[in-house]
VEXVEX-160695 format. One record per residue: x, y, z of N, C-alpha, C in turn; residue number from 1; residue in one letter. Coordinates in steps of 0.02 Angstrom, whole numbers, plus 50000, padded with zeros to 5 digits. Example, Ala and Ser with C-alpha at 12.3 -4.5 7.8 and 13.67 -1.06 7.14 Angstrom:
<rs>
     n_X     n_Y     n_Z    ca_X    ca_Y    ca_Z     c_X     c_Y     c_Z   pos   code
   50660   49716   50390   50615   49775   50390   50660   49835   50390     1      A
   50642   49888   50354   50684   49947   50357   50645   50002   50394     2      S
</rs>
This chain:
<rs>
     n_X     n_Y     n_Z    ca_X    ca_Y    ca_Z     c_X     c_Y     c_Z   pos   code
   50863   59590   57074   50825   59592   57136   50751   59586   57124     1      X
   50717   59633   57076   50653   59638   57069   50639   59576   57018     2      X
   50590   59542   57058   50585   59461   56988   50529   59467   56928     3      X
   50464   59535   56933   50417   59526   56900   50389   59619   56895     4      X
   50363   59621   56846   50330   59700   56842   50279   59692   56895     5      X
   50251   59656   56927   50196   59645   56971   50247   59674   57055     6      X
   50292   59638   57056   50330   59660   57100   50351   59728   57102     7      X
   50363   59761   57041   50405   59819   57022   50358   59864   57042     8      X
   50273   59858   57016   50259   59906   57010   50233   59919   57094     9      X
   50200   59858   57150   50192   59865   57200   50249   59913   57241    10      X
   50318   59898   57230   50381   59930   57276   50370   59994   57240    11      X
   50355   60004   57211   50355   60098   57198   50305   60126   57223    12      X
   50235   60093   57246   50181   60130   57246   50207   60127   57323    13      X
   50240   60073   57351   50208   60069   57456   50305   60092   57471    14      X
   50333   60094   57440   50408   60126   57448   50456   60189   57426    15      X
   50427   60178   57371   50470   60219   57307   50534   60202   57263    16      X
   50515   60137   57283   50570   60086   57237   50566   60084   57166    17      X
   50628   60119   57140   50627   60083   57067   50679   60057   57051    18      X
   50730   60052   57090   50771   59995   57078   50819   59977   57168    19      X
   50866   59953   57135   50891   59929   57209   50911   59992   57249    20      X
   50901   59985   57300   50895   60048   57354   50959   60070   57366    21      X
   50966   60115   57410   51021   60133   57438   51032   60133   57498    22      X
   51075   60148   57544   51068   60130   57618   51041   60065   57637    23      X
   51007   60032   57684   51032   59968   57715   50946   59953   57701    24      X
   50920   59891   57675   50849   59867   57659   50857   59802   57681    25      X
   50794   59774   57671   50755   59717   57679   50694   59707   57630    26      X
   50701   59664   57581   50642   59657   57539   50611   59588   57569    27      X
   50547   59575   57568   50507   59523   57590   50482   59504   57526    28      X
   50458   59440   57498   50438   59439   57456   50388   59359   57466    29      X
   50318   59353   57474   50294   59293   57474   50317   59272   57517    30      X
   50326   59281   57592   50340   59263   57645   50419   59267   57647    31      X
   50460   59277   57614   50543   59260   57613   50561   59306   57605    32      X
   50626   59316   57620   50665   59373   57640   50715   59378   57558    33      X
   50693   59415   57514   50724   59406   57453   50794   59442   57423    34      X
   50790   59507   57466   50866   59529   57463   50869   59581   57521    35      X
   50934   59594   57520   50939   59608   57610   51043   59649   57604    36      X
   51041   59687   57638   51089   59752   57635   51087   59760   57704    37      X
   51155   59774   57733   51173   59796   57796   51206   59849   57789    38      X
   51234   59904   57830   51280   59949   57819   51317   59980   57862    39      X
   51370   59998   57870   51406   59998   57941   51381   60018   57982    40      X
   51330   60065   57980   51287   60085   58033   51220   60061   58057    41      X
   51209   60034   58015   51124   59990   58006   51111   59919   57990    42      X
   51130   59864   58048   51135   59825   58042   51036   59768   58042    43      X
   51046   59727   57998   50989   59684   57989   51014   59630   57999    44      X
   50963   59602   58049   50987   59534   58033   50903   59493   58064    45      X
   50906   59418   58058   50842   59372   58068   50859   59382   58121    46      X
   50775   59371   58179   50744   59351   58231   50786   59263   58232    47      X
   50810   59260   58317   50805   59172   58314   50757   59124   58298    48      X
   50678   59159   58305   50655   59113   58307   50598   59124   58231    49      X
   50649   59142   58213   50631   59143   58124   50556   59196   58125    50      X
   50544   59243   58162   50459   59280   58165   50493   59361   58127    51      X
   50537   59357   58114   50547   59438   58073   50639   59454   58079    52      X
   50633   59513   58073   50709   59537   58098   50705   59577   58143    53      X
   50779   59581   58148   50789   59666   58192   50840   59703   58169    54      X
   50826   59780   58183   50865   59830   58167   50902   59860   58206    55      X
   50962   59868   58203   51008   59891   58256   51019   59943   58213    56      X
   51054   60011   58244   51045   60053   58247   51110   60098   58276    57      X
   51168   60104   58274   51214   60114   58309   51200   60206   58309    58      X
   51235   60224   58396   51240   60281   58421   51275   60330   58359    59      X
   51222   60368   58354   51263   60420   58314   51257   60448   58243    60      X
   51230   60396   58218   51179   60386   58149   51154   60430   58109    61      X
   51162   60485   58063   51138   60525   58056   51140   60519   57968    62      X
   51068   60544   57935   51075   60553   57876   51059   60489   57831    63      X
   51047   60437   57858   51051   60364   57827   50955   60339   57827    64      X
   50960   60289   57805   50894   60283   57782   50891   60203   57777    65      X
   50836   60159   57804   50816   60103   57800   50762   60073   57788    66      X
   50764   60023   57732   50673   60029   57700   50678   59937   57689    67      X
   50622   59942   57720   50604   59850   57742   50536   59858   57711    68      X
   50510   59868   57643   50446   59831   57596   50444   59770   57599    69      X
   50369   59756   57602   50347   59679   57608   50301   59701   57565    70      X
   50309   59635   57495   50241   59609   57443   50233   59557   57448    71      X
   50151   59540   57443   50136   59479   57451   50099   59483   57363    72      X
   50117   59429   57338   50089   59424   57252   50075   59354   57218    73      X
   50012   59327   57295   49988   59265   57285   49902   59260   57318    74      X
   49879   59230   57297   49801   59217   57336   49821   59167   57388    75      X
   49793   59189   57438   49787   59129   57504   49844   59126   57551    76      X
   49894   59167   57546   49952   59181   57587   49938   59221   57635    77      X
   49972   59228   57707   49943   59242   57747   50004   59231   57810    78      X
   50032   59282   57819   50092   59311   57858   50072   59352   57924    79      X
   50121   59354   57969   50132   59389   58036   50207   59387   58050    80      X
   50236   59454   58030   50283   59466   58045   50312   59533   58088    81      X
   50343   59497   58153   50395   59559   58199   50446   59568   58188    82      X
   50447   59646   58170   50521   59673   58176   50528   59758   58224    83      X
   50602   59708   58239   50611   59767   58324   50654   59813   58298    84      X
   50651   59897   58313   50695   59930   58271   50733   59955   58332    85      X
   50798   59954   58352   50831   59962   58426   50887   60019   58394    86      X
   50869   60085   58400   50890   60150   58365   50934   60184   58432    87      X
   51003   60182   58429   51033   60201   58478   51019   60289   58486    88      X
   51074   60312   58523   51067   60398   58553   51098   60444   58481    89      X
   51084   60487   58466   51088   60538   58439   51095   60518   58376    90      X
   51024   60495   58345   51048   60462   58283   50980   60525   58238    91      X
   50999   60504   58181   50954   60553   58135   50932   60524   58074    92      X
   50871   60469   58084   50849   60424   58021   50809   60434   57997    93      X
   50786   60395   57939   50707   60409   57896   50707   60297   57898    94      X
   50635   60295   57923   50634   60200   57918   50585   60213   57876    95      X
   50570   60162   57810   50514   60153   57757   50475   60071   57770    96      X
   50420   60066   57764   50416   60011   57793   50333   60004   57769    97      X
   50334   60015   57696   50259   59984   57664   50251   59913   57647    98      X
   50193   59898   57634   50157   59840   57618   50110   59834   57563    99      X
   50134   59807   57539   50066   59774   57462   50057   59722   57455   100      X
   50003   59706   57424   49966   59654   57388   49925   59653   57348   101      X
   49961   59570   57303   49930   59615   57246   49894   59513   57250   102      X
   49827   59516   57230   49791   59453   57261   49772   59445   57165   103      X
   49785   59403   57159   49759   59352   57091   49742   59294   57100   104      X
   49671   59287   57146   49614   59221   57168   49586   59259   57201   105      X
   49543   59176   57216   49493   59194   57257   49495   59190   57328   106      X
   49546   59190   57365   49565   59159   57429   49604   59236   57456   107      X
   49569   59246   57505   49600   59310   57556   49693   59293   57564   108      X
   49713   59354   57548   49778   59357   57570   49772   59410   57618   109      X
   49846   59418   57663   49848   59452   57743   49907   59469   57759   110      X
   49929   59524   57801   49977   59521   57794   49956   59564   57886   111      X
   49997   59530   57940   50004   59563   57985   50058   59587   58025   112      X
   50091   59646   58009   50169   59684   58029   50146   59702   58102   113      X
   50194   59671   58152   50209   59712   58215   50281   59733   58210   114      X
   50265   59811   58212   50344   59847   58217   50327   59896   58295   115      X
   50395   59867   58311   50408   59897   58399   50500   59958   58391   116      X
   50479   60003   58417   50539   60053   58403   50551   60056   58465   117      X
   50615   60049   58481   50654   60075   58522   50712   60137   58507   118      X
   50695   60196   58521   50708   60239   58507   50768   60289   58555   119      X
   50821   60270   58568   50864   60328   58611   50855   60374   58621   120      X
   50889   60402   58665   50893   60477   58697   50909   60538   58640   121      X
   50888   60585   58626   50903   60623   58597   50908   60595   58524   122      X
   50879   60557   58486   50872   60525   58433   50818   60567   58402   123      X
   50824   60548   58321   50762   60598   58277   50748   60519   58234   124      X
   50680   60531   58230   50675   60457   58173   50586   60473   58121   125      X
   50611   60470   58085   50532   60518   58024   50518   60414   58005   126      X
   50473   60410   58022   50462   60322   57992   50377   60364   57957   127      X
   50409   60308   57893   50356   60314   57826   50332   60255   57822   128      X
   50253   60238   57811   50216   60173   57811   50145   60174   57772   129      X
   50168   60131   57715   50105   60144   57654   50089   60078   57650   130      X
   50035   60088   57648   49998   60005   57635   49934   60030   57563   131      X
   49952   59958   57525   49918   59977   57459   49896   59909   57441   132      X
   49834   59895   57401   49811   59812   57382   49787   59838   57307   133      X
   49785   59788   57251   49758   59775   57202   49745   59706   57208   134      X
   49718   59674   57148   49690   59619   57132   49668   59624   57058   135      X
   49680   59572   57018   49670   59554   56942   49619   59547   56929   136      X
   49582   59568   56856   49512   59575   56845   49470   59501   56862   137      X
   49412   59507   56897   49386   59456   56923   49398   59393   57003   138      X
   49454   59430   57010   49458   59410   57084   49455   59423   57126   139      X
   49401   59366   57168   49376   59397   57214   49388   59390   57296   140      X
   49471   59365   57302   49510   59352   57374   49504   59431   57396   141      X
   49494   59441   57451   49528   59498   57492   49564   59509   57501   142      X
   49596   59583   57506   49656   59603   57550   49677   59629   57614   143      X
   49707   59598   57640   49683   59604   57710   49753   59620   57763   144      X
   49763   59702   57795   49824   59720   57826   49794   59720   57890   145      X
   49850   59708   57950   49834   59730   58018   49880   59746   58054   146      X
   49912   59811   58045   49980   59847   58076   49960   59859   58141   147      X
   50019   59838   58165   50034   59856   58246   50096   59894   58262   148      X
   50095   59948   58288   50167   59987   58305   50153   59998   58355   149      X
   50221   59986   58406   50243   60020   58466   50279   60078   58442   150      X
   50302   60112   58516   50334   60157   58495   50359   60193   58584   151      X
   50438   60175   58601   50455   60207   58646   50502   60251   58650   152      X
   50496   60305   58676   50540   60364   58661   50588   60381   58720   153      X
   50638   60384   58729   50683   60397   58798   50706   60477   58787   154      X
   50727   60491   58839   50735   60585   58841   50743   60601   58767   155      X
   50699   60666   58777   50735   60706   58729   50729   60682   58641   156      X
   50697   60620   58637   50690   60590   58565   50634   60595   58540   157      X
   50634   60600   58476   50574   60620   58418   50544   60565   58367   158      X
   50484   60551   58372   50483   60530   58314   50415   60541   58265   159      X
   50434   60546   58188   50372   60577   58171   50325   60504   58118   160      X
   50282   60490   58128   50256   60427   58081   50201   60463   58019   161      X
   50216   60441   57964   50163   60447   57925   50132   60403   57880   162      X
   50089   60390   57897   50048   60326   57867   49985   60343   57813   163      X
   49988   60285   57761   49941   60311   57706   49925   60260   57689   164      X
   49844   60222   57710   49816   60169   57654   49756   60225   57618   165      X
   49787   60220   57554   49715   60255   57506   49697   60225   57450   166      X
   49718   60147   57435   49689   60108   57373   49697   60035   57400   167      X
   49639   59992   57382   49649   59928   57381   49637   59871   57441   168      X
   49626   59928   57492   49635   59870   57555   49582   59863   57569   169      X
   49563   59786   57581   49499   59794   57602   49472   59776   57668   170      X
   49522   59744   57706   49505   59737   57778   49559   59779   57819   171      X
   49555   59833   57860   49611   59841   57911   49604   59861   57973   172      X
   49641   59822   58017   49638   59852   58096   49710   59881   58147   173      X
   49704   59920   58125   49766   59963   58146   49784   59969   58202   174      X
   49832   59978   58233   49839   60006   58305   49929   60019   58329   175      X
   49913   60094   58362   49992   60108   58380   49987   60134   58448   176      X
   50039   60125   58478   50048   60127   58559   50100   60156   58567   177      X
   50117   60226   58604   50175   60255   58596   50185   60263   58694   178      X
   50244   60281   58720   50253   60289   58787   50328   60352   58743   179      X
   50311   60402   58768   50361   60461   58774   50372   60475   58835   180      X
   50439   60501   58849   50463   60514   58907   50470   60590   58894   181      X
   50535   60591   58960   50549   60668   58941   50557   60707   58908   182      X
   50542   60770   58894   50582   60812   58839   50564   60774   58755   183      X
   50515   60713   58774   50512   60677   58691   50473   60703   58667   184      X
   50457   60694   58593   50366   60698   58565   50385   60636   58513   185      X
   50299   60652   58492   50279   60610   58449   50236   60639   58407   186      X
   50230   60626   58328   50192   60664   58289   50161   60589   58229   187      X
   50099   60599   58252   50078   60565   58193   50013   60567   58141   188      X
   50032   60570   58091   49995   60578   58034   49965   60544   57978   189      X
   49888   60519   57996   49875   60468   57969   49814   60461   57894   190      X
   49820   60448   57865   49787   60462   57792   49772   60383   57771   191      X
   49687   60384   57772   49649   60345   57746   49595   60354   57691   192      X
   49561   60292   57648   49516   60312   57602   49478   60252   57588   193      X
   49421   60235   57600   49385   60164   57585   49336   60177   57540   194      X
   49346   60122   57520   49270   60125   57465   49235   60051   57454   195      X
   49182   60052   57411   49171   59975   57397   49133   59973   57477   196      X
   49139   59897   57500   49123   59869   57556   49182   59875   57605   197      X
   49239   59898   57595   49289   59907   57640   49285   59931   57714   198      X
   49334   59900   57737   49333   59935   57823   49389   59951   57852   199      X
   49394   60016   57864   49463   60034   57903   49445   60028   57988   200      X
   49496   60030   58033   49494   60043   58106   49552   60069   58120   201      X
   49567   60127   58151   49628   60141   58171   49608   60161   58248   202      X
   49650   60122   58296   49672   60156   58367   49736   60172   58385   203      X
   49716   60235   58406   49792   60257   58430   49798   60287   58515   204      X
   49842   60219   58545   49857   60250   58632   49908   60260   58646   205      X
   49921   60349   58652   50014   60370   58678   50000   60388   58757   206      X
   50036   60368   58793   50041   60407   58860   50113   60446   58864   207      X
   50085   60498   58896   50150   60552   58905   50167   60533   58990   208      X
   50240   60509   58973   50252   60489   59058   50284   60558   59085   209      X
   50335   60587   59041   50387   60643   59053   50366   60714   59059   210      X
   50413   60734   59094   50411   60821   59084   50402   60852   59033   211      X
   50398   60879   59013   50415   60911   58919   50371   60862   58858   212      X
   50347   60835   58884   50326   60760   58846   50272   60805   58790   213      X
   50291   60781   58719   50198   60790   58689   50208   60733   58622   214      X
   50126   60757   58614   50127   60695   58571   50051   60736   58521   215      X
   50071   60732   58454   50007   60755   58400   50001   60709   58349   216      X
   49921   60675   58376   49884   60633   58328   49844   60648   58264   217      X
   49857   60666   58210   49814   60683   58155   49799   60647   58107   218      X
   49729   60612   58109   49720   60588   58069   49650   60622   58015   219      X
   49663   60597   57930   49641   60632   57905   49579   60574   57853   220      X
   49527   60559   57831   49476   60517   57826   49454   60525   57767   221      X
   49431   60485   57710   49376   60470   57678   49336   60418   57675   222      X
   49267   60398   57669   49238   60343   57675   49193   60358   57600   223      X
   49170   60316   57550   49121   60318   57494   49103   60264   57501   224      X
   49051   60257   57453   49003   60195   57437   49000   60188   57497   225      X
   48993   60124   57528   48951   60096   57595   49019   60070   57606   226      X
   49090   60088   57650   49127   60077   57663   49123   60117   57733   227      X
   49167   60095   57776   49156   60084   57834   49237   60111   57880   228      X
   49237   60186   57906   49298   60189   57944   49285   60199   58025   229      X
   49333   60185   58063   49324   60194   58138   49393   60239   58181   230      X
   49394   60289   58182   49461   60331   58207   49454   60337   58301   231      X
   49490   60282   58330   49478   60292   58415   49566   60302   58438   232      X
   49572   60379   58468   49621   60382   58504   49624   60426   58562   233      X
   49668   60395   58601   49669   60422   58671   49748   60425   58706   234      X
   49747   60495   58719   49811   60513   58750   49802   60541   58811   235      X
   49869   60489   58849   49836   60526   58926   49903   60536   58963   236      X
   49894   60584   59000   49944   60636   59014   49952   60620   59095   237      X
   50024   60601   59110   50059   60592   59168   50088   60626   59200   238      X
   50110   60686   59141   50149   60735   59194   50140   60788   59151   239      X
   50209   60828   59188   50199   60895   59122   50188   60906   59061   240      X
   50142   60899   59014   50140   60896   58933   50102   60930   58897   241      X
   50100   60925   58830   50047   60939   58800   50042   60884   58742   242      X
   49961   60889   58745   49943   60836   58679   49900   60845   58644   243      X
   49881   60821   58580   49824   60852   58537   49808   60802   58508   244      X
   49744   60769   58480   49708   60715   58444   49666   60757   58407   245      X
   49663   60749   58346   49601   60766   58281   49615   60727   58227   246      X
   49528   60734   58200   49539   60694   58146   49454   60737   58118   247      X
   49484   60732   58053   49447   60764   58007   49423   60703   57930   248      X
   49358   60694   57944   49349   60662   57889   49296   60692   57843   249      X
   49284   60652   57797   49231   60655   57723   49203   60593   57737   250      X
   49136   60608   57751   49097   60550   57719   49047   60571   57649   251      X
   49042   60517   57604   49020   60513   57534   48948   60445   57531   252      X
   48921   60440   57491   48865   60402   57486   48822   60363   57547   253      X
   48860   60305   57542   48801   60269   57601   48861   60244   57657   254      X
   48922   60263   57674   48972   60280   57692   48957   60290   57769   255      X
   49002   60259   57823   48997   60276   57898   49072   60291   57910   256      X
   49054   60330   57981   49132   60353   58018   49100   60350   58083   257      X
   49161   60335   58103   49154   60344   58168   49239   60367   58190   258      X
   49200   60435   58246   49280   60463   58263   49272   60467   58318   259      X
   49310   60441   58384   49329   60442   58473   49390   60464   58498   260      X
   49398   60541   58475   49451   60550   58535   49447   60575   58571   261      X
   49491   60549   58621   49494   60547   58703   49547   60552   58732   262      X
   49532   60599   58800   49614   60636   58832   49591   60595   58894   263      X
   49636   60591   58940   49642   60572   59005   49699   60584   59033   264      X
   49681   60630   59086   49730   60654   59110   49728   60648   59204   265      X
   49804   60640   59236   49791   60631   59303   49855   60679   59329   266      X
   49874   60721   59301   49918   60769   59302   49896   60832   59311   267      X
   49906   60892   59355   49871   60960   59354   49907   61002   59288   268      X
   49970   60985   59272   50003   61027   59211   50007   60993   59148   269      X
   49953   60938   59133   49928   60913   59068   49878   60928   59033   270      X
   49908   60977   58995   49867   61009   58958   49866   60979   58874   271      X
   49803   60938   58868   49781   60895   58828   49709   60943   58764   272      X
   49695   60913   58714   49655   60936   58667   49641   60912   58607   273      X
   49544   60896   58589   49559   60874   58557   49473   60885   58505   274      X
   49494   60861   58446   49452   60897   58385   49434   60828   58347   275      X
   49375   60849   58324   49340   60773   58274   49299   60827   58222   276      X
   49291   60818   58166   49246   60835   58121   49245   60792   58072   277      X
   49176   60806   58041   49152   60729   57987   49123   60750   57952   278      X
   49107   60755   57869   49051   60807   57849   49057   60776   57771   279      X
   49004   60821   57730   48998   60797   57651   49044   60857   57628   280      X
   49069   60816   57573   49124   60883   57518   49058   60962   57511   281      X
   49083   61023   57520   49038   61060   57517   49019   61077   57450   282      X
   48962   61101   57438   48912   61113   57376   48955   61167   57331   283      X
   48971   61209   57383   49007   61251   57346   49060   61260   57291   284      X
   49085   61212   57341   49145   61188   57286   49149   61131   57248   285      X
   49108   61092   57252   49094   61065   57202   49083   61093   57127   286      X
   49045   61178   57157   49007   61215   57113   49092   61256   57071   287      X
   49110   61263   57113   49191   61314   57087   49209   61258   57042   288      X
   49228   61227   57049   49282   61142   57016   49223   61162   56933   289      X
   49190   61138   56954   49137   61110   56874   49139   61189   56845   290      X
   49110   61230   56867   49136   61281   56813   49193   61312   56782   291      X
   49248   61288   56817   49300   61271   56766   49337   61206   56723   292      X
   49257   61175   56718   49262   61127   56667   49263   61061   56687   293      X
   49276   61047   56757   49290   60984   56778   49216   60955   56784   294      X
   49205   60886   56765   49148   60858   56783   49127   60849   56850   295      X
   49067   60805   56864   49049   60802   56964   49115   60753   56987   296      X
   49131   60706   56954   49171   60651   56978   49210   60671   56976   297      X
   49270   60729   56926   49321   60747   56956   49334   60781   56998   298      X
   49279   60820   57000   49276   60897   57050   49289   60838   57107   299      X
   49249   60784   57113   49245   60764   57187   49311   60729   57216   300      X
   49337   60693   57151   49418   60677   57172   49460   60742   57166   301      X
   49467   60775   57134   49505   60844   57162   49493   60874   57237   302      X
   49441   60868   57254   49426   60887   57316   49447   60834   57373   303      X
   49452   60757   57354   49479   60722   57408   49548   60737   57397   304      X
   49587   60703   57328   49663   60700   57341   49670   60756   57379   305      X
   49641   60826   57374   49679   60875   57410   49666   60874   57484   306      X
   49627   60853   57491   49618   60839   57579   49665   60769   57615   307      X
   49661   60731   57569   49718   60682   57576   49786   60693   57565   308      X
   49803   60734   57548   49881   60757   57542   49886   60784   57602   309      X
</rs>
C-alpha cells in the first residue's frame, strides 16, 4: 500500500498510520485514490462526478473507525476535493481525515478538502483532522491547505472535532459551519502554530436551531517570527441553548493575532459566552524552565507544546 518512506512518514504524522489500517479507509495519494476498504458497516465509494467520495454510514454503527488521509508528494499539484459523510441513527464512530504535503520544488502545492457531515439522530461521532507540510532542503514552493467543514446534527446527536495544524503549512483558510438541532451539541477544538512568514485564518459559524442545543468552540494559538493568525467565530442562538467561543493564544516576536468572537442571539433562553486572550509566554516561567537547566529556546518550546496539547 505505502509506495515510499516520504509517504510513510507523512501518514503517521496527519493519521497515525504505520501500516495498513483497520476498519474501512481511503488513501489519496497525488490526486488518486490509491487504496480503499469498505466494511459491512462503512461503506466508500466515488462521487459520480468524479469530485471525492462518500461515506455511508449504516444505522447502528458502533465502535468502528474510518480514516480517509490525503498526501500530496509533488511540487505544483493542486487539488479540491468533496467528501459527504451520511452517518445514520445511533451510530458510535471516530472519522480521521488528515492532510500532508510534502513539496520538493519550487511551485506551490494545495490541497482544498470540503467535508460535509450528515449526522443522525442520536448518533456520537469524535472526527480527528491534522494537517501537516514539509518541503526538501532548498525548496521554495508553498504549502498551501483550505479546509471546509459542514456539520449537521439532527436530535439528540454529538459531535466532537479536533483539529491540529502545528508544522509546515504555510498558507491556510479554514472554515466550519455547524447547524445543531435538538438535544445536539457540538464541541470543537482547535490547535494552531505559525511561524516564518506563515498565515493561518480560522472561522467558525454554528447556529443552535434546537431546544437543548449547545455548541463549544475552543480554539488554542501560537504565532512567532512575523507569522500571521486570525481566529473569527460566531455562534448564534435560536432557541433554548447554551454556547461558548474562546480562544487563547501566544504571540512571540514580530508575530500578529487577531481573535473575534461573537454571540448573536434572538432567543430570550440563549444563553451564549464568550472569552479571547492573547499574550507573551510569561517571564516567570521562562525563569522556572532555565533554572532547571533548560536553555531560553527550550524553556520556550516546553512552554508552547504544553499549551498546545
Amino acid at each position: 500500500m505505502i509506495i515510499d518512506d516520504i509517504e510513510k512518514r507523512i501518514l503517521a504524522e496527519v493519521a497515525d498510520i504505520h501500516k495498513t489500517p483497520t476498519g474501512a479507509y481511503n488513501i489519496r495519494y497525488n490526486g488518486e485514490a490509491q487504496d480503499r476498504k469498505s466494511t459491512e458497516h462503512i461503506i466508500i465509494s466515488n462521487k459520480e462526478d468524479g469530485s471525492g467520495i462518500d461515506i455511508n454510514i449504516v444505522d447502528g454503527t458502533k465502535n468502528e473507525t474510518c480514516c480517509i488521509p490525503v498526501v500530496i508528494a509533488k511540487t505544483g499539484h493542486h487539488e479540491s476535493v468533496k467528501n459527504d459523510f451520511f452517518i445514520g441513527e445511533d451510530c458510535d464512530v471516530v472519522i480521521v481525515a488528515g492532510c500532508g504535503i510534502h513539496n520538493c520544488g519550487d511551485q506551490d502545492s494545495s490541497h482544498d478538502g470540503i467535508h460535509r457531515f450528515y449526522v443522525g439522530k442520536n448518533s456520537k461521532v469524535k472526527y480527528i483532522e491534522k494537517h501537516y507540510g514539509e518541503a526538501d532542503d532548498g525548496s521554495k514552493g508553498g504549502n498551501i491547505m483550505n479546509p471546509s467543514t459542514e456539520i449537521y446534527l439532527e436530535d439528540g446527536a454529538s459531535l466532537e472535532m479536533e483539529s491540529t495544524q502545528i508544522k509546515g503549512i504555510d498558507s491556510t483558510k479554514r472554515y466550519t459551519k455547524a447547524v445543531v438541532k435538538e438535544n445536539a451539541s457540538l464541541i470543537i477544538k482547535e490547535r494552531l502554530l505559525t511561524n516564518g512568514t506563515q498565515f493561518a485564518e480560522s472561522k467558525i459559524d454554528a447556529e443552535l436551531v434546537g431546544d437543548n442545543s449547545s455548541a463549544n468552540l475552543i480554539s488554542r494559538s501560537v504565532a512567532t517570527d512575523k507569522s500571521k493568525i486570525s481566529f473569527i467565530s460566531n455562534i448564534a442562538g435560536r432557541a433554548l441553548c447554551n454556547g461558548h467561543t474562546e480562544c487563547d493564544a501566544i504571540i512571540m516576536d514580530d508575530a500578529k493575532i487577531l481573535a473575534v468572537p461573537a454571540l448573536d442571539a434572538d432567543h430570550p433562553d440563549a444563553a451564549l459566552i464568550h472569552e479571547a486572550a492573547i499574550g507573551k509566554i510569561a517571564g516567570e516561567q521562562l525563569i522556572k524552565l532555565q533554572t532547571l537547566g533548560l536553555t531560553r529556546e527550550e524553556a520556550e518550546a516546553a512552554i508552547v507544546n504544553g499549551f498546545l496539547k
